[in-house]
BALUM-946930 format. One record per residue: x, y, z of N, C-alpha, C in turn; residue in one letter. Coordinates in steps of 0.1 Angstrom, whole numbers, plus 5000, padded with zeros to 4 digits. Layout:
XYZXYZXYZa...
***
This chain:
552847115178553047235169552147345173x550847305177550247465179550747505194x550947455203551847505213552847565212x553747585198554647655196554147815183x552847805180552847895172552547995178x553348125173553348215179552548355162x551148435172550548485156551548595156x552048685164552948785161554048775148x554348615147555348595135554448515123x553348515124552348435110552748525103x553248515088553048575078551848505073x551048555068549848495052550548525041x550248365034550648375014549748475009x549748484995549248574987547948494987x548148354984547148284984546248264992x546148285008545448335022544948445022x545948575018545048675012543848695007x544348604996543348624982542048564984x542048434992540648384997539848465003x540648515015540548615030539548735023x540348815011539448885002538148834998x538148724995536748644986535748634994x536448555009535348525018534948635019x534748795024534948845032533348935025x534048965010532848994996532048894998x532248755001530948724996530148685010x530548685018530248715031529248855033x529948955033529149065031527749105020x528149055009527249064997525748945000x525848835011525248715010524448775024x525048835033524648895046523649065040x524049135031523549235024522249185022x522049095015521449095006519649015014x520248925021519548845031519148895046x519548975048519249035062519449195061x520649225053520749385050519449495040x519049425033517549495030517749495013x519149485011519649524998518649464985x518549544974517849454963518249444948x517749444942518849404927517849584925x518449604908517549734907516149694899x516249584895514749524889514049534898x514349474912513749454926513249614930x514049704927513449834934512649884923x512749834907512049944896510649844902x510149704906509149674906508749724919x509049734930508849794943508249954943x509150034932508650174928507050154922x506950044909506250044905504650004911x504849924921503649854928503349984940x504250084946504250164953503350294946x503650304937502950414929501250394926x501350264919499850194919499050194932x499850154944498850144957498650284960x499650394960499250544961498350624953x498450574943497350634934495850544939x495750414938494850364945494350414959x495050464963494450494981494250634978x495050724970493950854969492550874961x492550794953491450754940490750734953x490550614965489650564972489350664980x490150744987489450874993488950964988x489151004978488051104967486651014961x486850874962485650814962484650804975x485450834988484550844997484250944998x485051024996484351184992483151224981x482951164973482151134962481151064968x480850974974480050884973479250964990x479851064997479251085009478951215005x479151264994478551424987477051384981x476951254978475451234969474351284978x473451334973471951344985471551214988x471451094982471150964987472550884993x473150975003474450875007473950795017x473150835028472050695035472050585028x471250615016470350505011471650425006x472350484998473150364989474450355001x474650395009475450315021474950215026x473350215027472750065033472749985024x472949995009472449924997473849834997x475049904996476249894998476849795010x476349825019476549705033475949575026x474749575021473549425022474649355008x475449415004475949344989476749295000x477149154992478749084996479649164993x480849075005481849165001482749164989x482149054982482549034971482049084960x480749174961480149234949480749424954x480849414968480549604968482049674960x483349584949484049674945483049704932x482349604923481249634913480049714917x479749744930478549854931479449974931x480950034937481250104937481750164921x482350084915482350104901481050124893x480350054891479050074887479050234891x478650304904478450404909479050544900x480450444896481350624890481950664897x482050624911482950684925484450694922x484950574914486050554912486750574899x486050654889486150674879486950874881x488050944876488251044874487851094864x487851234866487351314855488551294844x487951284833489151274820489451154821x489251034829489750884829488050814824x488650724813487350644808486850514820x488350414821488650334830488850374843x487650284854488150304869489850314873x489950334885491550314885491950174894x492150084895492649964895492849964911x491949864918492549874934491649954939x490950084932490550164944489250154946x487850074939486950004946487049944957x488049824960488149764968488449864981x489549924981489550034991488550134995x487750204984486750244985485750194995x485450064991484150014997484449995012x485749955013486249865023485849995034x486350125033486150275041484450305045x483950235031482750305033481750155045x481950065039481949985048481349965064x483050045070482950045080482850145085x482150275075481750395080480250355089x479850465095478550495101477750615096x476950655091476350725088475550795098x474950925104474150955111472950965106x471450915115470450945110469951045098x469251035095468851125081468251255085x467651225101466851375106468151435111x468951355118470051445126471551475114x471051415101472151525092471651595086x469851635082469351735084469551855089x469351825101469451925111470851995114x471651925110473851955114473552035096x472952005085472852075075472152205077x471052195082470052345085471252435093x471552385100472552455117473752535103x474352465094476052495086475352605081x473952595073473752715063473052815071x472452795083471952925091473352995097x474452925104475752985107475953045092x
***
């Protein structure tokens, strides 16, 4: 028999169809969903929502490094800040206020840790030679 079928003359039932349709949806919908990127909309309201938190977190942390390298003792409590674990320097940075906004009672969530982590692996220059880069800015 299959030596005699010829596809030019296959008709499909309604009922070949109808599957043909099903597979095809849920084929696509199962490939979408799993390799296509696709997500439900709960999946993107929480994706929005964790996206927003880490952006507000990572600006909070750079106005904290900004903050915390504007103090006249930013030497000293940069070295104070290395000798802590890495587990204490998001509570020295809090403690500090770095991470606190004006008009916000509460730190903002996330951005110690970021904070510190920057400040961290900053370098500071000696204390005579930011001195001196200070004397040089206000005589220019």
């Amino acid at each position: 028999m299959a030596e005699n079928f010829n596809w030019n003359e296959y008709r499909p039932s309604k009922a070949v169809w109808f599957w043909s349709c099903i597979a095809g949806v849920l084929a696509t919908v199962i490939l979408g969903f799993t390799w296509g990127g696709w997500v439900t909309g709960g999946t993107a309201e929480e994706m929005v929502a964790t996206a927003r938190e880490d952006g507000r977190a990572e600006l909070v942390a750079t106005v904290c490094v900004d903050k915390f390298l504007a103090t006249s003792d930013a030497a000293v409590r940069l070295a104070q800040l290395k000798e802590e674990s890495q587990w204490q320097r998001d509570d020295f940075i809090e403690e500090g206020g770095w991470v606190t906004l004006a008009g916000f009672e509460e730190p903002v969530d996330g951005a110690a840790g970021l904070c510190a982590e920057q400040l961290a692996e900053m370098e500071l220059p000696a204390a005579n030679e930011a001195a001196a880069a200070e004397t040089e800015t206000s005589v220019n």
